[in-house]
C-alpha positions in Angstrom: -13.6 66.1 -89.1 -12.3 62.8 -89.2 -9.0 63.6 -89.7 -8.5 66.4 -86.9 -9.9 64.2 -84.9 -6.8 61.7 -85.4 -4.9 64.5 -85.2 -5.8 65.2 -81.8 -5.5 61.4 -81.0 -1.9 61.5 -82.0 -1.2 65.0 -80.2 -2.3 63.2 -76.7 -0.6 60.2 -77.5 2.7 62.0 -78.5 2.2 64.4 -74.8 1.7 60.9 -72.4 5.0 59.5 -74.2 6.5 63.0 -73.5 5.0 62.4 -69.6 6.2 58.8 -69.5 9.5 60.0 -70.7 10.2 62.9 -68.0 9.0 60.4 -65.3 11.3 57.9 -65.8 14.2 60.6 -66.3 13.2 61.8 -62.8 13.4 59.0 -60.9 16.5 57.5 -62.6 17.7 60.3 -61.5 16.1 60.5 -58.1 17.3 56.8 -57.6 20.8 57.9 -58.7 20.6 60.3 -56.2 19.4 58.1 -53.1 22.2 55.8 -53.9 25.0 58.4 -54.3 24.0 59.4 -50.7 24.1 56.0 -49.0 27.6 55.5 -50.3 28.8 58.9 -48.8 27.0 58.0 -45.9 28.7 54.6 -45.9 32.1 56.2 -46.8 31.3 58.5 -43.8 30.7 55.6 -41.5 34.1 53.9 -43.1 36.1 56.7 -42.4 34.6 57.0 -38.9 35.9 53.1 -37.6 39.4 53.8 -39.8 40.0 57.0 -37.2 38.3 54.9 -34.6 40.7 52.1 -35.3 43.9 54.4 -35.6 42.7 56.7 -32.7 42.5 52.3 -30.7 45.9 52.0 -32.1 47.6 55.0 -30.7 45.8 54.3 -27.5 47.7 51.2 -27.4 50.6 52.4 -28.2 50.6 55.4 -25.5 50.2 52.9 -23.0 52.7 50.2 -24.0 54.8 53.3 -23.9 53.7 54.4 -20.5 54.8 50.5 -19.1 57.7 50.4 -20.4 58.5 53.6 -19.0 57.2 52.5 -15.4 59.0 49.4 -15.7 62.3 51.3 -16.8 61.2 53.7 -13.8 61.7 50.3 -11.3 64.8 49.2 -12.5 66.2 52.2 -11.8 64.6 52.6 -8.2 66.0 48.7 -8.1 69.2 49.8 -9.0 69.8 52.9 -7.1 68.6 50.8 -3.8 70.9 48.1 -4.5 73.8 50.8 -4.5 72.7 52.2 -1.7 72.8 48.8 0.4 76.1 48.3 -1.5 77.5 51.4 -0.3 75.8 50.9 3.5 77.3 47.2 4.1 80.6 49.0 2.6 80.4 51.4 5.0 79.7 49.1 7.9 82.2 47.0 7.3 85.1 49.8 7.1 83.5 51.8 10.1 85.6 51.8 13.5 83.5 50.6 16.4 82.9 53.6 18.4 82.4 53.9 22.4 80.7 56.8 23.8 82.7 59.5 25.2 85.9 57.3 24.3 89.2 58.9 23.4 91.2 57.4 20.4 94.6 56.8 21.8 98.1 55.3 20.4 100.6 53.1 21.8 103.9 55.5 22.4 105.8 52.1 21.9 103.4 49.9 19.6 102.1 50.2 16.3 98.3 50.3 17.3 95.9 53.0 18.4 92.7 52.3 19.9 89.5 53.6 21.9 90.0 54.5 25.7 87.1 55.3 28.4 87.4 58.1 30.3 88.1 55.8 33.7 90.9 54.1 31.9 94.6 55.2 30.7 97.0 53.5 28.3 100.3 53.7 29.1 103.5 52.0 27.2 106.0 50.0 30.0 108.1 49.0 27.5 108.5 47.7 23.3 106.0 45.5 23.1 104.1 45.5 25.9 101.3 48.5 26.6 98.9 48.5 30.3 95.1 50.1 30.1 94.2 50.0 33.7 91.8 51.3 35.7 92.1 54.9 37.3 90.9 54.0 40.1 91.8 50.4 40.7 95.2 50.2 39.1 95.6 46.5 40.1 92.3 46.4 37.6 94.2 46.5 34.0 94.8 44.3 30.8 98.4 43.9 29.2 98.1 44.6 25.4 100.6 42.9 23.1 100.7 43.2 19.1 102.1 41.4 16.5 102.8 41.8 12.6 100.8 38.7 11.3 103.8 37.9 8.5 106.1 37.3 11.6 103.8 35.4 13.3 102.2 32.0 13.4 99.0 32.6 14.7 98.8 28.8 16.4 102.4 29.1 18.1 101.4 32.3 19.3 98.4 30.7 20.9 100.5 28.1 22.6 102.4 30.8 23.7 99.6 32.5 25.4 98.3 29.8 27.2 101.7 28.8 28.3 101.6 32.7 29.9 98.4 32.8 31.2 99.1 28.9 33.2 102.0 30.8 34.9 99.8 33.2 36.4 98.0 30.3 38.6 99.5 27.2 40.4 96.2 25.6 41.3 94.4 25.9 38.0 94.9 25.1 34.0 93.9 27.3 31.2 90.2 26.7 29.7 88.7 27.6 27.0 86.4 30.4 26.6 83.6 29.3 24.6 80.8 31.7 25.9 79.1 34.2 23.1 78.7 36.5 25.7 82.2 36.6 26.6 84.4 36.7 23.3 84.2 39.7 20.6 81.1 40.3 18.4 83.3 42.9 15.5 83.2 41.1 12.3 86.7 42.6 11.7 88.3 40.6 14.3 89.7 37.0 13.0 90.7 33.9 14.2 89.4 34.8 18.3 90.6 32.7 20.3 90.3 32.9 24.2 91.2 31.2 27.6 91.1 31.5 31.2 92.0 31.0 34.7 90.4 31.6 38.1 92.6 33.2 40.8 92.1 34.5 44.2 91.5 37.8 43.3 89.1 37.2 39.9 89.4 35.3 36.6 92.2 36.2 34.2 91.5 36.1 31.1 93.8 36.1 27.7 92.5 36.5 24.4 94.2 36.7 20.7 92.4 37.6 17.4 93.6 38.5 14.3 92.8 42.4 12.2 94.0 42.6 8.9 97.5 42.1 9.6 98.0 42.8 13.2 97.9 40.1 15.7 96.8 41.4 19.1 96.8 39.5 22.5 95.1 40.8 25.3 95.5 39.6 28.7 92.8 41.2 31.4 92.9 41.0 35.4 89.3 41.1 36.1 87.5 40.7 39.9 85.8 38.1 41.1 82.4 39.8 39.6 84.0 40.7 36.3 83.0 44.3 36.7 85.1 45.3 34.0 85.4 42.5 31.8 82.6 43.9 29.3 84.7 47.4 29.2 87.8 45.5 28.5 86.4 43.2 25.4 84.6 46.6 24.3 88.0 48.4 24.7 90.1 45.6 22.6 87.6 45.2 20.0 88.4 48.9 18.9 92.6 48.1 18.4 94.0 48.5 15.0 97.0 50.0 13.0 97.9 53.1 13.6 
């Protein structure tokens, strides 16, 4: 009796180590398992700021991209406007001033062509020496004169002119013409120089300028109201080679 009853002593003992045993298995291996997920979970949340930061990167990169390619955009707009004005102000410069309903006419007897209103005719009288006068009022006209510029001093030829346009009055010496209004506004022109003197009939007034390399003097009969002296600077502004 004594003896089963140690046995049974021993059999309960030996099942609670067995219990113990199975217990501690478990949860080792329950633990095992909580920690294996939290480091899945903290790969997970790894991986998630590594595509957040790459996804940041390319973001950054798209839009360094996209200014570089507005700013290359610019420079081209920046570019293509400057040529443009380039080619305008070229194109300014070489244009011919134009007068409305004006017919482009050359010297039979000079090397120049120019830009006639339909009120006015040019006519050669001899080498040298072409008249645009007035339809109407013939003894309204200016005396055209041209001159190759390598031939020519430019000063002498103004001396020249003045000593011309003094003959033409015995009561009065040439002055200089220093009025805005009343000389050449084309760029082309050169060297303008221009003096008058009042007659009887209306102030007569000659002029010289240089384009390119044709010297051109100019000598108008006007009235006493200069009612064609605007037509006549207009008119002379447009002479050139032919």
């Amino acid at each position: 009796m004594k003896n089963k009853k140690l046995l049974y002593t021993a059999l309960s003992a030996s099942l609670l180590l067995a219990a113990c045993g199975t217990d501690t298995s478990e949860e080792d291996s329950d633990k095992q398992s909580i920690e294996n997920t939290d480091q899945t979970v903290d790969t997970g949340t790894n991986e998630t700021e590594s595509t957040d930061g790459e996804s940041g990167e390319a973001e950054g990169t798209e839009s360094t991209d996209e200014n570089a390619t507005s700013e290359e955009d610019e420079a081209t707009e920046e570019d293509s406007t400057s040529d443009s004005n380039s080619e305008a102000d070229s194109s300014e410069s070489n244009e011919v001033a134009t007068l409305p309903d004006a017919v482009e006419t050359e010297s039979d007897e000079q090397p120049f062509k120019m830009q006639v209103l339909p009120t006015y005719e040019l006519t050669s009288e001899e080498p040298g020496r072409d008249i645009l006068y007035l339809k109407e009022h013939e003894d309204k006209f200016m005396v055209i004169g041209t001159m190759q510029a390598t031939e020519t001093d430019f000063d002498k030829a103004v001396e020249n002119m003045k000593e011309t346009l003094a003959a033409t009055s015995t009561d009065a010496s040439p002055v200089e013409l220093t009025d805005e209004t009343k000389l050449p506004t084309s760029k082309e022109l050169e060297k303008v120089q221009a003096y008058r003197v009042t007659s009887a009939d209306g102030p007569i007034t000659a002029m010289i300028f240089q384009k390119g390399e044709l010297i051109v003097r100019v000598m108008m009969y006007d009235n006493n109201d200069e009612s064609y002296y605007e037509e006549y600077l207009k008119m002379a502004e447009t002479i050139q080679p032919k």
